[in-house]
C-alpha positions as CSV (number, residue, x, y, z in Angstrom):
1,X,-13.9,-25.8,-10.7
2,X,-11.8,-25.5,-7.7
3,X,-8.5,-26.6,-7.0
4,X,-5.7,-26.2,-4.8
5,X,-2.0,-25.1,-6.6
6,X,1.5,-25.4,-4.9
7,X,2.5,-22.0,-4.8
8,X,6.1,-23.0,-5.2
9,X,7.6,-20.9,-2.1
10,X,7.8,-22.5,1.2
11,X,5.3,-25.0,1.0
12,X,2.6,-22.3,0.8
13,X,-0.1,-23.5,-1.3
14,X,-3.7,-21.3,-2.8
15,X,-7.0,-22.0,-3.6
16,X,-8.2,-21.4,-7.1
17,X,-11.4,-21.1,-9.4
18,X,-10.1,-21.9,-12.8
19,X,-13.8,-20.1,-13.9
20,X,-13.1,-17.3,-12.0
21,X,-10.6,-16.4,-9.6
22,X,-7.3,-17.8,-10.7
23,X,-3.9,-15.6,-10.3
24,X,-1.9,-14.4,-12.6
25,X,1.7,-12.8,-13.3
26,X,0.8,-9.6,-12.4
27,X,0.3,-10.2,-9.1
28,X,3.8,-11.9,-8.8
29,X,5.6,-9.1,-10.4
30,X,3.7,-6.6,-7.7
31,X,4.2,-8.8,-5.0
32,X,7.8,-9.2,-5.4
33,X,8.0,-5.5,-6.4
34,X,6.5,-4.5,-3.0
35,X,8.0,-7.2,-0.6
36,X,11.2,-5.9,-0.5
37,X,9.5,-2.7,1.6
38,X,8.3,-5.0,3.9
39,X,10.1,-5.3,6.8
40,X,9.8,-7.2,9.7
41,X,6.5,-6.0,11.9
42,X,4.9,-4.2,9.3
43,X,1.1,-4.1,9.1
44,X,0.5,-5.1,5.1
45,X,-3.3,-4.3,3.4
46,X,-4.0,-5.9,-0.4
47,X,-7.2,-4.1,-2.0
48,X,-8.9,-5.8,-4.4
49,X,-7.4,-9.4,-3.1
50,X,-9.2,-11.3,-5.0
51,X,-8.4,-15.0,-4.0
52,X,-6.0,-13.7,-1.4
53,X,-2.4,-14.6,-4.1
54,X,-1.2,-11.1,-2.9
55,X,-1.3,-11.4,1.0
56,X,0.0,-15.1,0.7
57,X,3.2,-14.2,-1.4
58,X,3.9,-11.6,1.4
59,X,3.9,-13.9,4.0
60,X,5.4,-16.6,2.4
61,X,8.3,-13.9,1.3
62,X,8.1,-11.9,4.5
63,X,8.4,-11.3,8.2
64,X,5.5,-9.0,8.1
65,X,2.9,-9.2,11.4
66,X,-0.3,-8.5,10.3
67,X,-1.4,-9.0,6.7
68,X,-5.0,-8.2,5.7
69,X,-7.0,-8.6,2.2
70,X,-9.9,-6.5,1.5
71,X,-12.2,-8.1,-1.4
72,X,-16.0,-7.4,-2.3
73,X,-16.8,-10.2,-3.9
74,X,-17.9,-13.5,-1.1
75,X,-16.9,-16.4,-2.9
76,X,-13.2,-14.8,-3.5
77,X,-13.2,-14.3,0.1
78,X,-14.5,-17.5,0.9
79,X,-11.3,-19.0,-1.5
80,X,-8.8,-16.7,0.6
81,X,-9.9,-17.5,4.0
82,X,-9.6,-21.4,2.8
83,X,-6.2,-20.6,1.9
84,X,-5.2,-18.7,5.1
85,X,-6.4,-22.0,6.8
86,X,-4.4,-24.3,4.9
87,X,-1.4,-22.6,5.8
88,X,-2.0,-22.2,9.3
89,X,-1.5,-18.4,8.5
90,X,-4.6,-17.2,11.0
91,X,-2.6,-15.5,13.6
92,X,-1.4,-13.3,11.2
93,X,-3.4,-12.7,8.3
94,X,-7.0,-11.6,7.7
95,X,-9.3,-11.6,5.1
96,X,-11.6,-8.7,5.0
97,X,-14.9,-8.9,3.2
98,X,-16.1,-5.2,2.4
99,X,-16.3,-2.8,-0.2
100,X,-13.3,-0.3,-0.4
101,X,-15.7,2.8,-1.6
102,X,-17.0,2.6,2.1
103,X,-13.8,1.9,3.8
104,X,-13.7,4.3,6.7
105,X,-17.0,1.9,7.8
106,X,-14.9,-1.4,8.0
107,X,-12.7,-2.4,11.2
108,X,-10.1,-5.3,11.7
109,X,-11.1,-8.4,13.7
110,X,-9.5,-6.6,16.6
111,X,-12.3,-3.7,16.2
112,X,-10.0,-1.3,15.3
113,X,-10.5,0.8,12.1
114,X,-8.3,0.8,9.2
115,X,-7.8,4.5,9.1
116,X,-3.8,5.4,9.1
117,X,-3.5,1.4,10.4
118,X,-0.8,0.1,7.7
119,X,2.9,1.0,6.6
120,X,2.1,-0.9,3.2
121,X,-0.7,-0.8,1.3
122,X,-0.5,-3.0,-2.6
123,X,-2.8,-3.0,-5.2
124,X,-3.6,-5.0,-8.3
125,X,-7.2,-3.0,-9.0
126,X,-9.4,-4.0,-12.2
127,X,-7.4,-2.5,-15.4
128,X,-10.3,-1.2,-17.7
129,X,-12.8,1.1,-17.7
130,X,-16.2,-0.6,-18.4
131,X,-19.6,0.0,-19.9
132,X,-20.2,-3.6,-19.5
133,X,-23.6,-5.9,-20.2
134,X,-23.3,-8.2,-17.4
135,X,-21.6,-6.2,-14.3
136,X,-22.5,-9.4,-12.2
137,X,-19.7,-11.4,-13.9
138,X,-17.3,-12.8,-11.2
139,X,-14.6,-12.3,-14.0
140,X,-16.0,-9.2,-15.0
141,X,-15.8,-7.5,-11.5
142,X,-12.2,-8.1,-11.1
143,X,-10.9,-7.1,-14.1
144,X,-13.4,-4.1,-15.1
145,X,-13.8,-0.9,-13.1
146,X,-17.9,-2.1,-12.2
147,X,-17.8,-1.7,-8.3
148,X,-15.1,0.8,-8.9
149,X,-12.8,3.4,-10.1
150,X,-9.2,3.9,-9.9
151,X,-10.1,7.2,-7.7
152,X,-11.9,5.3,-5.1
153,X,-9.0,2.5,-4.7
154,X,-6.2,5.4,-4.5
155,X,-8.5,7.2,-2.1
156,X,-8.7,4.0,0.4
157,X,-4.9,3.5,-0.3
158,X,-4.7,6.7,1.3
159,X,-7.1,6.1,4.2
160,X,-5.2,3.4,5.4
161,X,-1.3,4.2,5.3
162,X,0.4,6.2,7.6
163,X,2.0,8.9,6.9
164,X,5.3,8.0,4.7
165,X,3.5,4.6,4.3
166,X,4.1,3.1,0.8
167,X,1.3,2.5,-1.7
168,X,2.5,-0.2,-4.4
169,X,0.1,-0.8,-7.6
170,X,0.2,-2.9,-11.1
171,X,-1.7,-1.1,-13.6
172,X,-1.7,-0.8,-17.7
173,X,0.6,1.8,-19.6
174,X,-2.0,3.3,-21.3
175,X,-3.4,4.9,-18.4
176,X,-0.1,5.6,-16.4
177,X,-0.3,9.5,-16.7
178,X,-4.9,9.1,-15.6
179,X,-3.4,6.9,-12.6
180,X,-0.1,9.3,-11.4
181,X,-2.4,12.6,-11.7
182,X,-4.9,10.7,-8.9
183,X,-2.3,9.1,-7.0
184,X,-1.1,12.9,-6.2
185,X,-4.4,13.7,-5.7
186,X,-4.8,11.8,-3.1
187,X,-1.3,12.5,-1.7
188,X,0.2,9.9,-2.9
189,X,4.1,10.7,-4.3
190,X,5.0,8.3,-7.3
191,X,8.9,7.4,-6.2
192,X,9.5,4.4,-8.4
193,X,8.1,3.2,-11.4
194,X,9.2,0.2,-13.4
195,X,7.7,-0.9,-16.9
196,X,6.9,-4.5,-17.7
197,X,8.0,-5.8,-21.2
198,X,7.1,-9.4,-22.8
199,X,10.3,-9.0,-24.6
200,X,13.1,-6.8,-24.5
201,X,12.5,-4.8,-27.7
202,X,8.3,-5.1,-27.3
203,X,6.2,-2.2,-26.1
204,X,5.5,-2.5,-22.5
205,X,2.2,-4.3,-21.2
206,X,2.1,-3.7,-17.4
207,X,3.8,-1.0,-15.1
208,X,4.7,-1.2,-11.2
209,X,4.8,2.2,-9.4
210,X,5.5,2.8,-5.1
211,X,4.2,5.8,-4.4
212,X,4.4,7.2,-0.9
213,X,2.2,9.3,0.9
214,X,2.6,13.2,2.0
215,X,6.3,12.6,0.4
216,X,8.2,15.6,-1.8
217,X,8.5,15.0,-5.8
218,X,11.1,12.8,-6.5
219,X,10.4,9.8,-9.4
220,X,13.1,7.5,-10.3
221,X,12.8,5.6,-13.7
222,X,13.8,2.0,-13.0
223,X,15.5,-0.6,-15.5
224,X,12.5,-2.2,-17.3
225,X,11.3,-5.7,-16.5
226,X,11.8,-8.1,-19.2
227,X,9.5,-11.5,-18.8
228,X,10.8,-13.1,-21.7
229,X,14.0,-14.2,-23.7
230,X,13.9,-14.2,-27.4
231,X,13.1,-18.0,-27.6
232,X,10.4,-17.9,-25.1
233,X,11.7,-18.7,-22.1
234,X,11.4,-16.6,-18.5
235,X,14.4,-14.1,-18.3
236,X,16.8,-15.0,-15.3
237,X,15.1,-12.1,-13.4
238,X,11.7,-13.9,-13.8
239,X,13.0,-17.4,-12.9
240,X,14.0,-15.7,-9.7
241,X,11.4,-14.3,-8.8
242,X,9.5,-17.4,-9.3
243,X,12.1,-19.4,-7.5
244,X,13.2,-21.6,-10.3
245,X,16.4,-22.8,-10.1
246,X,19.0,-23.7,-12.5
247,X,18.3,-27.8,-12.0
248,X,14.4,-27.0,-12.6
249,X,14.7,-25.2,-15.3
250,X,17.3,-27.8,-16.8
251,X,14.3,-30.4,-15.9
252,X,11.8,-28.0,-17.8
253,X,13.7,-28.5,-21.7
254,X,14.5,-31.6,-21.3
């Protein structure tokens, strides 16, 4: 079922699938992770968009001038371009329908190709590997590696930026050392990294890396990210980066 959700920033609102294509903290953690890079005029591309969350926190957050999604699967696409509408975003953000294994074949609106087009490129690709019954599963397809792999995403991450352009990606621990060795593969430099924690003495669940591309080694270990406190609630970080305030958040336990 489809709905629309107040995205809590500016007004900005999305268009969900609560059977499918529905956001979740991950791509707020990336998106606030990355926005910080992007500065005002840059050219901003989000593989494996989904219903679009990614681009619209960037231009919510963000004085970027051209934001484009790239997603494979139509009715995801169909969601995001809804959502561009109804925030009267069209001038500046796109929604690309394509698959990112062919990307050198796919060109803007404009006509132009996407090859060395962007200064920032973010990610949140599916996390597991899959040997999967029923690859047609909307759900499925964005959170197994069915249409594909982490190689193929780092490999159009690297198609698109420029050179020093930064690559920004949310990915599982367990595979952190799999997805640094092909991110410098594909001349991508890891120069931040930041581990995500549900609690501050838990293992962690998520990491965010920047890597940038044709950069020297250099890979700074950031303070983890701690979503929750111990009874439960968001961490002051979190509540900023949500944008709740004090007076909300007073609102919310009472």
């Amino acid at each position: 079922m489809e709905r629309i959700d107040d995205l809590q920033c500016k007004g900005y609102r999305i268009v969900q699938d609560t059977e499918a294509f529905c956001y979740g903290i991950d791509a707020v953690l990336l998106s606030a992770f990355a926005k910080e890079s992007v500065k005002k005029g840059s050219r901003v591309l989000d593989l494996c968009s989904g219903n679009g969350i990614i681009p619209l926190l960037i231009a919510a957050k963000t004085e970027a001038k051209e934001i484009c999604g790239l997603e494979i699967q139509e009715e995801a696409v169909g969601m995001a371009r809804r959502s561009i509408s109804l925030n009267h975003e069209e001038e500046r953000m796109e929604m690309l329908r394509g698959d990112l294994c062919q990307i050198e074949d796919l060109r803007l609106q404009s006509g132009e190709r996407l090859s060395h087009h962007f200064q920032i490129v973010i990610a949140n690709p599916p996390y597991m590997k899959s040997d999967l019954q029923n690859p047609t599963s909307r759900k499925l397809i964005a959170r197994h590696e069915v249409l594909c792999c982490f190689q193929d995403v780092a490999r159009a991450a690297s198609f698109a930026l420029e050179d020093g352009g930064k690559f920004f990606l949310v990915h599982r621990p367990k595979r952190m050392a799999e997805i640094i060795s092909i991110l410098r593969k594909n001349k991508l430099e890891p120069k931040r990294l930041r581990t995500v924690h549900s609690y501050a003495n838990g293992e962690a669940k998520l990491f965010l890396i920047e890597a940038v591309k044709n950069a020297g080694v250099e890979l700074r270990i950031l303070p983890p990210l701690v979503v929750y406190q111990d009874k439960g609630e968001y961490t002051e970080e979190l509540n900023h980066i949500y944008g709740i305030g004090k007076e909300e958040r007073k609102n919310r336990t009472t």
